[in-house]
N, C-alpha and C positions, 0 to 999 in steps of 0.2 A: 819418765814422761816428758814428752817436747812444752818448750813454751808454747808454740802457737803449731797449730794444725799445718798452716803454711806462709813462707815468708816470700813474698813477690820484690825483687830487685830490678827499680827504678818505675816509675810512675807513665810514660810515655804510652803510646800505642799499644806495644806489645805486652808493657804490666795492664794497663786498664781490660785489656781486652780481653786476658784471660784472669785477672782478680776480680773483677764486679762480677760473671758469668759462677764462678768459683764461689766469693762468697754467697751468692745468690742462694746455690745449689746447698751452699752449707746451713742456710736459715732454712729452707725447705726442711733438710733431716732432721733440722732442730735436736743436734747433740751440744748444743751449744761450744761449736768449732770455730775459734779465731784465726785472723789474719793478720800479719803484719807486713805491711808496705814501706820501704828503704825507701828515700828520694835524697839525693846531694845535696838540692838547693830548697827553696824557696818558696811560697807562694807570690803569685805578681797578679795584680787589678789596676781597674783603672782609675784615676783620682777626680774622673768627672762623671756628675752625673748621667744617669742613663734613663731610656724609657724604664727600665726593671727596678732601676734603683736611684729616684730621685736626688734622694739626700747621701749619697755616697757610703752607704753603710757595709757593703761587702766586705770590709778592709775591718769595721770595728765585730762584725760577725765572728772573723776570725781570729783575730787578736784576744777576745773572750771564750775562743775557745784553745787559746793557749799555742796559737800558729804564730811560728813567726810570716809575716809577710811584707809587701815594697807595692809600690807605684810605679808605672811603667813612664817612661820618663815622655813628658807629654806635650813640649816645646818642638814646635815645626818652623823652625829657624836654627841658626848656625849653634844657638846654645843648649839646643836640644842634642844635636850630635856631640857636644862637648858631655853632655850626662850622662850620652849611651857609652860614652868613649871613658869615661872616670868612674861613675857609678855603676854600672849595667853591666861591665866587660872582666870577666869572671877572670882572676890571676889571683897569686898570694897575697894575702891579706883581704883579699877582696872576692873569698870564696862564695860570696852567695849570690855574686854579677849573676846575668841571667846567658849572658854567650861565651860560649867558650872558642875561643879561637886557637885552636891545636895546627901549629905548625910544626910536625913529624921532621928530626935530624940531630944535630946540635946547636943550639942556640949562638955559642957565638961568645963574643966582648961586645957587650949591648946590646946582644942580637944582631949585628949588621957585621960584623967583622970577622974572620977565621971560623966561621962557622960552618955547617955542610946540611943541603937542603934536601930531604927525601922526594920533595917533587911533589909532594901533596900539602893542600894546607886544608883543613877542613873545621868547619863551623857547623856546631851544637849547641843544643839547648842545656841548660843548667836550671829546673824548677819545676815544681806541683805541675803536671800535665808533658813534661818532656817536651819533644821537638814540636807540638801543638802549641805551645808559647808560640815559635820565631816560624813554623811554617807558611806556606802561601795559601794555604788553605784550600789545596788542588783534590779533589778524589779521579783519580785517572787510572784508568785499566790497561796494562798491554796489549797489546793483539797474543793470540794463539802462539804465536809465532815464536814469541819467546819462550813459551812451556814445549814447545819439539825438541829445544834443548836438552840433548843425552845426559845433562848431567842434574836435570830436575827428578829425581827420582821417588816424585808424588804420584800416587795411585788414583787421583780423584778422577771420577770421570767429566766428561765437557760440564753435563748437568749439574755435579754435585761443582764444580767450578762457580759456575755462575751462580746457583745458589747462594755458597760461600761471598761472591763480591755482592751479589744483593743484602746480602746480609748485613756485610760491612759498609756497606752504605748508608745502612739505615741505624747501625748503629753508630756511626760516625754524623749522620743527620737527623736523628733522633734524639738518640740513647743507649747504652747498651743494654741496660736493663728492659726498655722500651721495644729491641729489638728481640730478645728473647722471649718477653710475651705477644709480641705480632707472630713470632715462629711459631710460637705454642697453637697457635689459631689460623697460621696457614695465611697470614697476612703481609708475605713475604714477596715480592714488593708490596707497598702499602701504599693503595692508591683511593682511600678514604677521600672525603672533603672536608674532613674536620681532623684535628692533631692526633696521632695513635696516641691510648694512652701510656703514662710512664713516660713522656716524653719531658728530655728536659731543654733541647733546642727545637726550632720550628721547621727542622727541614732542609735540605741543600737545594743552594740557588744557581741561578747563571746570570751572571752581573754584566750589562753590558748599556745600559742607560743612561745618563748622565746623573739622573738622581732617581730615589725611589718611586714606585709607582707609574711609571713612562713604561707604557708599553712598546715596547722592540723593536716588534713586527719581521719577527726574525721567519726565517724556515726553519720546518721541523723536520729532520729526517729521521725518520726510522734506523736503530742500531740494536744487531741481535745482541751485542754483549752490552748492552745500558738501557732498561728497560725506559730510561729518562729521558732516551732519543736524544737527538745532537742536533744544538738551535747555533742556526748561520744566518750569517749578515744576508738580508734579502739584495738583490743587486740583478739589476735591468741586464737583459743580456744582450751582448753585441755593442754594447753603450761603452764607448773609452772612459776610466779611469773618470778624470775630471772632469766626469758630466753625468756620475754618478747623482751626486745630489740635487741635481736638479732633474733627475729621474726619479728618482726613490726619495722625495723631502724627508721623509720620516727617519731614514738614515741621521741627519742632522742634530736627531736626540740621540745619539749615541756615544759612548764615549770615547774622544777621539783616535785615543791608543787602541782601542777593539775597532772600531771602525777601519783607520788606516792598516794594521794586522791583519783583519781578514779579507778585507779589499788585495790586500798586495797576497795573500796565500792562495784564492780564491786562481789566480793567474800562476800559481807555480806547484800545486798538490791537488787533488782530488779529496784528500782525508784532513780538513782541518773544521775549526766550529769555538762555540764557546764555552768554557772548563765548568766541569761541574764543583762547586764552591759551597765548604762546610761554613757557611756566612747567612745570616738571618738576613733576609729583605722582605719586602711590602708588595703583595701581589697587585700588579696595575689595576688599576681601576675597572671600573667597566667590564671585567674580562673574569670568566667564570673561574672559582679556587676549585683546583685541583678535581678528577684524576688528571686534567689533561698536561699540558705545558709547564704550567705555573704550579709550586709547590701549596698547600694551605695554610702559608704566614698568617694571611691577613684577610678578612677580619675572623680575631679568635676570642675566645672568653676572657684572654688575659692577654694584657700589653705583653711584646715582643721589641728585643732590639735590634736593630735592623740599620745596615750598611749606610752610614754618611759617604761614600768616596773621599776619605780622606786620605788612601793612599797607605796607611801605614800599618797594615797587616805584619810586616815582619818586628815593628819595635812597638806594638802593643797600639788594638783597639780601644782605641777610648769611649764610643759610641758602645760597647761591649758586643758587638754585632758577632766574632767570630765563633766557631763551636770548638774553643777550647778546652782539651780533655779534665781542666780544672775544676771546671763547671759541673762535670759530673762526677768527679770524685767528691768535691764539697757536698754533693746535696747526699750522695750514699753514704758518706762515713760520716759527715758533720751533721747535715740537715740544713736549713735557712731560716734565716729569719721574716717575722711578717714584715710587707712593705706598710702596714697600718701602724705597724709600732715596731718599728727598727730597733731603738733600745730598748726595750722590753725584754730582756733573759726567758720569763718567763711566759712569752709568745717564740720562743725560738721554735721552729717545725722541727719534727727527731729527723732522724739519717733516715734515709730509705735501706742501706743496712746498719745493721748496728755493731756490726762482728771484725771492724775494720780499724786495727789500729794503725797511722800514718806517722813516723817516725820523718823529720823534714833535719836538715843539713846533714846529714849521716851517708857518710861514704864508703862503701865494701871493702874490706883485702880481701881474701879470701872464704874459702869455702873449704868445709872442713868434712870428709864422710866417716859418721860415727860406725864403729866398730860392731853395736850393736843396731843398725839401720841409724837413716835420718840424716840430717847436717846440723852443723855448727856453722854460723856465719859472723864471721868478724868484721867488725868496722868501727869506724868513729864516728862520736860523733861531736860538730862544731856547737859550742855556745853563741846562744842570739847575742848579738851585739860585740861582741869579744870572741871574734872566729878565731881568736889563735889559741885558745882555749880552749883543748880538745879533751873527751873521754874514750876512753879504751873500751870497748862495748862488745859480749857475744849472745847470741841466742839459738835455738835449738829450734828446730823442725820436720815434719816428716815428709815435708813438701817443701819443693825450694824452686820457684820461677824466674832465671833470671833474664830481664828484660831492659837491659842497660844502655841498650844500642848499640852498633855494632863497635864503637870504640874502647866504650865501657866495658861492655861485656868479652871482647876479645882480652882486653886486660885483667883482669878478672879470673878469667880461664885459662891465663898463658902467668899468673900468679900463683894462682892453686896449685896448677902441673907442675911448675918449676918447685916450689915448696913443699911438694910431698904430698899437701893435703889432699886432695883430688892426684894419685900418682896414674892412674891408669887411665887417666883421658890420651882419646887420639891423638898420634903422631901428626894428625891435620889440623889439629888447633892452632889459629892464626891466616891458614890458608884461604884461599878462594876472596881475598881482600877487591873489591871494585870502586871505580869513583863514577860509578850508573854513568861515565861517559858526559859527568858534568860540564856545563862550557858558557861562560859570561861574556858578551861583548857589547858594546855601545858605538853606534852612530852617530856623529856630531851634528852634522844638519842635513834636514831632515827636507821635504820641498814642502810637504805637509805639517801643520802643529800636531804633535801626538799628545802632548799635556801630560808630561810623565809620571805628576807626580796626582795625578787625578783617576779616581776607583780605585778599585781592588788591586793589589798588586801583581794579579795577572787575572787575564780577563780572557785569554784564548791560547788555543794549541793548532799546531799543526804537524800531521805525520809524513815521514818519508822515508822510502823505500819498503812499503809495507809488501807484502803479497799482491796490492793493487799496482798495475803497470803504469796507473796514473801517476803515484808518489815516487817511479822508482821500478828499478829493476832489480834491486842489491838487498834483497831482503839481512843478510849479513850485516850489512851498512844502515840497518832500521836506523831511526831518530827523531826526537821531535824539538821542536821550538816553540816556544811561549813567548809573547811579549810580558816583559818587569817592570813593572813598577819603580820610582825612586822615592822611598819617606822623603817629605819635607824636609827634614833636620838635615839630612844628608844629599840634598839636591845642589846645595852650593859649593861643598865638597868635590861633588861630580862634578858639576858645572864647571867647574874650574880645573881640576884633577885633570879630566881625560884629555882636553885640550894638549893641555902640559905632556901628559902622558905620551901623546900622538906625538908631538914632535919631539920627544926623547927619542925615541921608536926609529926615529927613520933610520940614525946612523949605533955606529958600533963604540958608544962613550964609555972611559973610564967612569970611575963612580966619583971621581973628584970633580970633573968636567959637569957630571949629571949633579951631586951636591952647589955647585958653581949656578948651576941653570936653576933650581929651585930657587935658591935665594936672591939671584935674580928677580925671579918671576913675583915674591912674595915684600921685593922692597920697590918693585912696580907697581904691585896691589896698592902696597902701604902709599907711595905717592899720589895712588890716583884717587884715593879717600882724603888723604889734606887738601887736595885739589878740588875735589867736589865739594868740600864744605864752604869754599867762598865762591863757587859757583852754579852751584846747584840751583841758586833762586832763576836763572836764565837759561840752562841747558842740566834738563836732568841725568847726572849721572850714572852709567852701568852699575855702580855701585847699592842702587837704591833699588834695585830690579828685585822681583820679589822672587821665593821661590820657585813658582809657578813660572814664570820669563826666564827664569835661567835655565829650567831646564825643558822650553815649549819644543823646541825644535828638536831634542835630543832620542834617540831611540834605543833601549836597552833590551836585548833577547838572550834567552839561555834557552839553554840546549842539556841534552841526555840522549844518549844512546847506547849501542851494544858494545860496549868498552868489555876488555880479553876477560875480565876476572880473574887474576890471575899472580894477583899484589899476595903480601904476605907478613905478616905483623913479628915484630918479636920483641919480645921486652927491653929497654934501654939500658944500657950501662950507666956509668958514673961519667958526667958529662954531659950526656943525652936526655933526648924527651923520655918519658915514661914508655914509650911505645915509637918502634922505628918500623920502614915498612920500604918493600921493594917490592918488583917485579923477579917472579921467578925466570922469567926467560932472557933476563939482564937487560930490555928494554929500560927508557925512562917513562913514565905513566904519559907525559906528556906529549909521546910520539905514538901514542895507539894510534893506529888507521881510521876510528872511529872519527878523531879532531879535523883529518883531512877531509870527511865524508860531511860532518856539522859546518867548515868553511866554507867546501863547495856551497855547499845551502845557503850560508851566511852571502855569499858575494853577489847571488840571484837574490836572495830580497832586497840588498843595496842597489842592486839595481833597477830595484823595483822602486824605493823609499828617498834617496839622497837627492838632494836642488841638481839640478843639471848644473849650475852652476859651481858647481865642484864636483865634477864627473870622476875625480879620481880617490872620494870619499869612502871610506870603506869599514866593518866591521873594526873595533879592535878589543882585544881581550887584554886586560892590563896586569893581571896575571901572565903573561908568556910574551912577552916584550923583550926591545934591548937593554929596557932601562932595569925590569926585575934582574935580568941576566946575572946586572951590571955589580947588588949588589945579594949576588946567589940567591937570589928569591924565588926564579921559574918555576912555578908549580900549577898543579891545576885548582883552583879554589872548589873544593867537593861539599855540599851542604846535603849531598843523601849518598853518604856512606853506606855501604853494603858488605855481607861477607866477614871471613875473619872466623866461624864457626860455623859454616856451612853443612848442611843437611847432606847424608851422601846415603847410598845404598847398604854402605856397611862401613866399618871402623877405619878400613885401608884408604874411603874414600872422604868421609865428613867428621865432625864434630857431634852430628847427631842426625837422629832419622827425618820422615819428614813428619811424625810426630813432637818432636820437637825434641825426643828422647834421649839424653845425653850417655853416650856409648863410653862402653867400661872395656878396656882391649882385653883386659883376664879374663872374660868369659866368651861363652859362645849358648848358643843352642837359641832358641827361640828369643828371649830375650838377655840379649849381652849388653845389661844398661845400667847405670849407674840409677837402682828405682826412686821414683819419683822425685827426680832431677831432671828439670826443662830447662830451654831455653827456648824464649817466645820474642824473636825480634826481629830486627832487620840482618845480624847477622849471620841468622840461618837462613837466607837467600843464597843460593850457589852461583847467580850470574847478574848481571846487570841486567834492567828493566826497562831503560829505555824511556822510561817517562817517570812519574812521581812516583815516588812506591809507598806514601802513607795506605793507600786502600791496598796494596797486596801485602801491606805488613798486618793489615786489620784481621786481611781474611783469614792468612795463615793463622794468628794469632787467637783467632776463633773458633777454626777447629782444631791446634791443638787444646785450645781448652775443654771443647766438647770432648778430645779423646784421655784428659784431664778427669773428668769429672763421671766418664764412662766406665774407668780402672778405678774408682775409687769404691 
């Protein structure tokens, strides 16, 4: 007999999405059938109070109930980047940080010397909720365009598609549990005026005010694939640029990074608008809650927390506004406490399920398929407080979901098969690796303030080269741009960085010359702070400039597109990262045709956005510089990995079906699969997306769970 009914590996999108739906299904049949959920790291909250939780009690909720958990580090200034950068940044000895920053090769002497760069460097989450911790909290859809792709070999038809993303919508803006009883009643989208219930956030927003409750006065257009319709900057037509606002005043409450965004998109695409956002706000005043526009935040039975703009979506909400997957794992396994009486053990609410055990610093090797059915899963796990304290740990199950993300889980899987224990997984394991065509760049000045480090960390999108002849003709060349956001903590960093950055760039320096120019630039820093301390009282120093001035004029845009997929993982040597990765067709990731098509783009919004007075200002990406060059660094910085276990038609082509089904090559006939062995994540995606892929990790992820729970 198995320990647990079934064990879900890793907490992110693709575990939440099909273990709440899963254990839901298992209280239903009432055989009293448990689950157990793997997570690596952590729990993370915020350390100030919130509209939900006055006295900061989140943190002692958990702790009594036996979680380890941390504070997201909550300083928006230069010593706040110093706690993301010491405490928060997940390496040895400091396994329970919450980022991991995996730079794929060999490390090196110090990391900077003799070492060899795969050309990717990619950023994950490490904590209770997965990459919903450090997300931007984007739900975005692809066009069509990208499912004509020969190598998606999904049966769904348009309808049951859209379903699926509605779905995922609403359980990413709701609940999931919340979404399964609106399905049950056909409630699917859910265009109520009051909160469906089972809800445990208020809804997804579109942030583009300058504070809560400011109504927009945006346009609504109609969109067949987002039943939420797509809200655009309203703008006078025939009216040049800079006579905007005093056409449209209402414009003027906007904030200024979404405003200048879509102003300058508005003149270069046909398809752009503002992101739909897993982030609580405050319906403006005056203006009727929901079906229409506005989601039904506000006003509800119970306080909601809702978006201060303070920018720092990627290094933890402090206002607790975003709809972190945390959030709802806590209230189904653990339950809450009352806000009437926080300490009170004895007023704690139970879990909405009960069947849910969460097993937190514990990291997978492998997977092991027993002889008589089922798996064996091994891993460690860390001691709180003393992580180098590790126990040797296995458990047994007849269900095993693994949803680790596409770096975790491609390791994982390419562990098993090397070890024997899983021997008969596809010869494709590792393949079909993508970097969604990720792309970071910033603009130094700017002719407009964009206030970078103010609202959400992106506040709009724009598409290009869609099937519309407006965006483009190159449907091949799809892509879109976002405007980004900079956290506070990390604004002076930039602010200072890219400069530096740009003028390494122009020429082709050694790294002593480039070493030589930094310390430079940081014993000019250093003098011009002794400098301003005896003059400051008569001419205020740049030094005193507050975050928000250092980076007003600055502009940061990232990019995604249809990048080859076509990377390819394999376990590391002795030497090596744990995981090394190339291009099967001997490219470097960082020469896909995709980067060329995202510059082109980049150079027409510069010329949309930059002072004329620097006409020859231009995007720069400091990842692919001369100066990374200089010391082997060139990579593309990927924060939505894809791929790596990809879903194929059959054994010779994926890792697993488009049920999520993890293929066995020893067999054949109707079902040749390793039974009830999934994989629910981002890297069973076979191509790049093009835009965010949390909502088409959600959807996939929930209907392989419906086809989960359908075999069962």
């Amino acid at each position: 007999m198995s320990d647990y009914e079934a064990v879900v590996i890793g907490t992110g999108f693709g575990g939440t999405m099909t273990a709440l739906p899963l254990a839901k299904e298992f209280v239903d049949r009432a055989k009293n059938e448990k689950i157990l959920m793997i997570e690596r790291g952590t729990w993370w909250t915020t350390p100030v109070g919130t509209v939900q939780d006055k006295e900061v009690k989140t943190r002692d909720f958990l702790a009594r109930n036996g979680q380890p958990v941390q504070y997201w580090s909550s300083l928006n200034h230069f010593r706040g980047f110093i706690d993301i950068f010491t405490r928060c940044l997940r390496r040895k000895n400091n396994e329970d940080g919450l980022y991991d920053m995996t730079r794929l090769g060999k490390p090196g002497f110090l990391g900077l010397f003799g070492g060899e760069n795969d050309g990717v460097s990619i950023v994950r989450a490490s904590g209770v909720g997965g990459g919903s911790l450090v997300y931007s909290n984007i739900t975005i859809r692809p066009p069509d365009l990208i499912f004509d792709d020969g190598r998606w070999p999904v049966t769904w038809t348009p309808q049951q598609r859209d379903e699926y993303y509605e779905l995922a919508r609403h359980a990413i803006g709701y609940g999931v549990l919340s979404a399964l009883a609106a399905r049950k009643v056909n409630k699917i989208p859910f265009k109520g005026t009051d909160l469906p219930p089972g809800n445990i956030n208020p809804g997804l927003s579109n942030i583009a005010a300058r504070t809560a409750r400011l109504n927009p006065h945006w346009d609504l257009v109609p969109d067949p694939n987002n039943s939420r319709g797509i809200k655009r900057i309203h703008l006078a037509a025939g009216v040049p640029p800079e006579q905007q606002l005093a056409q449209v005043p209402t414009n003027r409450y906007w904030l200024d990074r979404a405003r200048v965004f879509q102003t300058a998109m508005s003149r270069l695409t046909s398809d752009f608008g503002t992101v739909d956002l897993a982030i609580g706000d405050l319906t403006p005043e005056d203006t009727p809650v929901g079906p229409g526009e506005f989601p039904p935040n506000y006003p509800t039975t119970a306080p909601r927390n809702y978006c201060e703009r303070q920018g720092r979506c990627n290094v933890g909400c402090l206002p607790g506004a975003r709809h972190t997957l945390n959030k709802q794992l806590m209230k189904a396994i653990l339950g809450a406490f009352d806000p009437a009486a926080p300490d009170d053990p004895t007023k704690d609410k139970k879990a909405d399920l009960g069947n849910i055990k969460l097993e937190t610093l514990s990291e997978v090797d492998v997977i092991r398929a027993l002889p008589g059915g089922g798996y064996e899963v091994q891993y460690i796990q860390r001691q709180e407080g003393n992580l180098s304290n590790t126990t040797k740990k296995t458990v047994t199950a007849d269900i095993v979901i693994v949803a680790a993300g596409c770096v975790g889980t491609s390791e994982i899987m390419l562990r098993s098969k090397e070890r024997g224990t899983l021997p008969n997984l596809s010869d494709r394991v590792g393949f079909g690796f993508s970097t969604n065509g990720d792309y970071i760049a910033f603009l130094e000045k700017t002719k407009e303030r964009v206030s970078l480090i103010r609202g959400p960390v992106t506040t709009s999108y724009s598409h290009f080269n869609t099937t519309d002849p407006a965006t483009g003709d190159d449907s091949m060349s799809f892509h879109t741009l976002e405007d980004q956001g900079i956290p506070p903590a990390l604004a002076s960093v930039a602010g200072q960085g890219v400069p530096l950055i740009r003028s390494l760039a122009k020429g082709n320096q050694g790294r002593l010359f480039i070493l030589h120019a930094i310390l430079r630039f940081l014993w000019k820093r250093l003098l011009q702070s002794i400098h301003a301390f005896f003059t400051n009282y008569r001419d205020r120093g740049d030094i005193f400039r507050s975050e928000e001035e250092i980076a007003a004029n600055m502009m940061c845009v990232v990019g995604m597109g249809r990048e080859a997929s076509v990377g390819q993982f394999r376990l590391g040597k002795s030497g090596e990262t744990a995981l090394r990765v190339s291009r099967t067709d001997g490219k470097k990731f960082y020469d896909d045709p995709i980067y060329d098509a995202i510059r082109q783009s980049l150079a027409r919004v510069a010329e949309e956005l930059r002072d004329p007075n620097d006409p020859t200002s231009e995007f720069v990406n400091p990842f692919l510089t001369n100066t990374a060059g200089a010391f082997d660094a060139t990579s593309i910085g990927v924060s939505h990995p894809l791929g790596g276990c990809i879903m194929g038609a059959d054994v010779t082509e994926g890792t697993v079906d488009e049920f999520g089904h993890v293929f066995d090559k020893s067999k054949s006939g109707t079902r040749p699969f390793y039974e009830k062995l999934y994989i629910a994540d981002a890297s069973v995606i076979p191509t790049s997306l093009g835009v965010n892929p949390t909502l088409t990790i959600s959807a996939l992820a929930l209907r392989i769970g419906d086809q989960i729970i359908k075999e069962l």
